[in-house]
N, C-alpha and C positions, 0 to 999 in steps of 0.2 A: 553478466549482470548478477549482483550478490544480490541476496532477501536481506530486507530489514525486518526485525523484530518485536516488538513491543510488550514486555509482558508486565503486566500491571497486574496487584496481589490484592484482595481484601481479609483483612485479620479485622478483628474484633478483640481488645484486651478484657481480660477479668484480675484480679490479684493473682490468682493462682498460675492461670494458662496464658498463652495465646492462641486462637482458634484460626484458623485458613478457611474462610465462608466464600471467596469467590476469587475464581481467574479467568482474567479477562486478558484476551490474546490479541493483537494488532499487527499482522501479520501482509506483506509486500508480498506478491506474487513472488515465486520462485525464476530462476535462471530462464531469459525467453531469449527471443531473436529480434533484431531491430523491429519500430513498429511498419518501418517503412526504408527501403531503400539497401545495397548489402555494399561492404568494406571491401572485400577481394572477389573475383571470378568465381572462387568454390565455396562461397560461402553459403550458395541458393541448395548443393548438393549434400552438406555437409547442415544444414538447418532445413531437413527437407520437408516440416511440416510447413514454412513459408513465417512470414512478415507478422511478428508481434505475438508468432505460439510459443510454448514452453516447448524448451529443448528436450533431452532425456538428462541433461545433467539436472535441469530445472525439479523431474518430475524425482529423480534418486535424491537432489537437495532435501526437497517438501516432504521425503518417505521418512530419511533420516529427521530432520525436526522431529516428524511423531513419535519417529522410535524414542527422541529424547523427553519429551513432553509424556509418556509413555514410562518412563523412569521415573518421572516426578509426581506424578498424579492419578497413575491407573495401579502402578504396583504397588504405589503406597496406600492404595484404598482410597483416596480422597473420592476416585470414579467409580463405577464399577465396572469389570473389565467385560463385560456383556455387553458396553451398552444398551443405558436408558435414555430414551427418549426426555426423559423429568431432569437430569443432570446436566445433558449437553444441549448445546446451539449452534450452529455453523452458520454463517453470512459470510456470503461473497457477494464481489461487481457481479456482472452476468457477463463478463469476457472471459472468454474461451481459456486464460492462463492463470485465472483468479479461479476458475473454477475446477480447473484440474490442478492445479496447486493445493487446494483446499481436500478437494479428493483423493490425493498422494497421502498430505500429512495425516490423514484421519486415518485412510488404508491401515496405518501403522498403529494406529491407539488401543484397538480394542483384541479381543482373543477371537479365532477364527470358531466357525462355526466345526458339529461335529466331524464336516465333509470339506473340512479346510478351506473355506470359503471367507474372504475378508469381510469384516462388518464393516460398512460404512455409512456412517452418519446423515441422513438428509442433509442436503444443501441450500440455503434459502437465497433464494435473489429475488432482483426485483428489474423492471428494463433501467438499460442506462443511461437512457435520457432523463429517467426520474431518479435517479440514485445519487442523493445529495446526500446519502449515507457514507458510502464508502467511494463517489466519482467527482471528488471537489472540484471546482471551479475555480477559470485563469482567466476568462474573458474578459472579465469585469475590467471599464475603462480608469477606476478609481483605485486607489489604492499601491499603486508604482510609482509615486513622487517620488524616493528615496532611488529608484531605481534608473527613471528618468534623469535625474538629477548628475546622475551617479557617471552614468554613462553618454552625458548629452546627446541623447533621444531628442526626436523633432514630433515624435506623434506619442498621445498613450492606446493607441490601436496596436492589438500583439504583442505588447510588450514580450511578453514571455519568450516569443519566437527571436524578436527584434536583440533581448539584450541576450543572448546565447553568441550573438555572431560580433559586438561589444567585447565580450568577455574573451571572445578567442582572438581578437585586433589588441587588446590591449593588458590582459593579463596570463593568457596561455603560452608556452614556449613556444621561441620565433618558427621552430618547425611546424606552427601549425599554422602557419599565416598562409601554407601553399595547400590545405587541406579545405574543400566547400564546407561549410557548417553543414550542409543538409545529408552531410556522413556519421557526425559526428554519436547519432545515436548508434549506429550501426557499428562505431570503433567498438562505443560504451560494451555493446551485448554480445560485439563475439572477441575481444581481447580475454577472458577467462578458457577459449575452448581451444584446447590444444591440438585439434585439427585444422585449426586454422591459421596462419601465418600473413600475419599483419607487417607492412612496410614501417620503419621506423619510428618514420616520423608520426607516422600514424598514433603510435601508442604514446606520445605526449600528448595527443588530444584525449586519451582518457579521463577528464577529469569532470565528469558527473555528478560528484557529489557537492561541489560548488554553485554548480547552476540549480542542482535540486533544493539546496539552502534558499539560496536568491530565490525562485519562484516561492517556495514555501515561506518566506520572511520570516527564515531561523537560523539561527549560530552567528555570524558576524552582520549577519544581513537582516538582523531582525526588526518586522512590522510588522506592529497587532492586529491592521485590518488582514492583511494575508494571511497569516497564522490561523487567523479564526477563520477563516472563510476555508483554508486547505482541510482542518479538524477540528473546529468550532463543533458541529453537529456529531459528531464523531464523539467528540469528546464527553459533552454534553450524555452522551447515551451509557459511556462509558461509568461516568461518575453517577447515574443515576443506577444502574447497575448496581455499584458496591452500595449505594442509598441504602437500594431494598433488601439487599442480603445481609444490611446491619440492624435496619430496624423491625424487619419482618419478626415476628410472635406467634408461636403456636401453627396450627393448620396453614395459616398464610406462607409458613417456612415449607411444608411438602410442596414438591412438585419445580422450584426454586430454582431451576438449571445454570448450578453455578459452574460451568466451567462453559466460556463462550471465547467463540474462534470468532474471529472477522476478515476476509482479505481481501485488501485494498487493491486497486491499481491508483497511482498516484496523480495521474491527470488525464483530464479529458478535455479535448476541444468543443465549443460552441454550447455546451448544457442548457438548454432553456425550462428552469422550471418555473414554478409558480411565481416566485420570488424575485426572478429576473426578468428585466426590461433589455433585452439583446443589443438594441440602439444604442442605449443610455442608461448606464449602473450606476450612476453619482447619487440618485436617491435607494431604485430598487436592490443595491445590494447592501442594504445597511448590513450593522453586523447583527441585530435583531431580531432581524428578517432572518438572514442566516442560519443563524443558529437557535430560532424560534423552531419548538417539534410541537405540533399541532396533535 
């Protein structure tokens, strides 16, 4: 399982300079293990923390990021390599692989203490049945017409689940016609670990990133109610972010913690927040609603 990355810059022009006033980081959990279910007999032994933790490839993936991140913003002064509390932010899911993900990357950011001791950053969560921050929402009955359509679907109940096994009938290599989809995450997360040895056919079922498009209604598959509903809110926070660290003045600028981490896990089943009618999403998941931050 690779991390995805996001990193979005805010600058501020003047004639003379350009200034670096905020980074804002969108970061996928590091390297884990299926959320559910394993590809070969040793793969329970060899992923021995179990079903949907970060591996150790995951947790050396997330150290290295920091060290890079670590190149760009702590030895260039932009941070200071002490960490302050006034500079940085850290937000994760409250899953076990978002948060020691986020806890790897940072290990790496700062200078140890005089007893060589890693600094590491608070980590803010919140539960993840309320976390319409960083745990979007798939349940929603509305918004898979393109999808339905696509793959003549007879229900919009699951879609998500339903067109994954669509996808492997009709556009995956014929070697995966003899694999259960309900493996399929299990190829995804241990095809990268070289202790483990996958049957052939198996690794033509890797292809994850196509379904992850399809549910997120991005890249060829793109729809604006899904899109916003996977990072509507997300985004929204984000651009509000660079807002303030462009127009803030004077004393309002101290304290300003422009360097902010976030890490995601990318879906979650069942979410029932405020905003969601669980039965019936045709009105309560407008995109409004959604991406309204109260």
């Amino acid at each position: 399982m690779r991390t995805a990355t996001l990193l979005l810059l805010g600058f501020v022009g003047t004639l003379a300079i350009d200034e670096l006033l905020s980074v804002n980081v969108v970061i996928r959990h590091a390297d884990r293990s299926a959320t559910s279910g394993w590809a070969t007999p040793q793969s329970p032994s060899v992923l021995f923390r179990g079903n949907g933790e970060l591996t150790d490839l995951g947790i050396d993936n997330a150290y290295a990021q920091g060290k890079d991140f670590k190149e760009r913003y702590v030895k260039t002064g932009f941070i200071d390599k002490r960490f302050l509390p006034s500079e940085v932010f850290v937000r994760s899911s409250s899953v076990n692989r978002c948060l020691m993900s986020a806890a790897s990357f940072t290990n790496a950011l700062f200078k140890d203490t005089s007893k060589y001791h890693a600094v590491i950053p608070p980590i803010y969560t919140v539960a993840e049945a309320n976390d319409e921050l960083l745990v979007p929402l798939l349940t929603c009955k509305d918004g898979w017409e393109d999808v339905i359509s696509k793959y003549n679907l007879t229900s919009n109940i699951n879609v998500f689940q339903s067109s994954i096994v669509a996808m492997m009938g009709t556009e995956w290599p014929a070697a995966c016609a003899t694999v259960h989809p309900s493996l399929v995450d299990a190829i995804i997360a241990e095809l990268p670990n070289k202790k483990i040895t996958l049957p052939a056919n198996y690794k033509s079922c890797a292809k994850g990133p196509a379904y992850i498009e399809l549910l997120a209604g991005a890249g060829a598959n793109f729809n604006d109610l899904r899109i916003k509903r996977v990072a509507g809110v997300l985004t929204k926070t984000l651009l509000d972010n660079f807002n303030t660290a462009a127009t803030c003045t004077g004393e309002a600028c101290k304290g300003l913690q422009k360097f902010r981490v976030y890490y995601t896990i990318y879906m979650k089943n069942g979410q029932k927040a405020d905003f969601v009618d669980s039965n019936n999403c045709g009105n309560g998941c407008s995109l409004a609603a959604v991406t309204a931050v109260s």
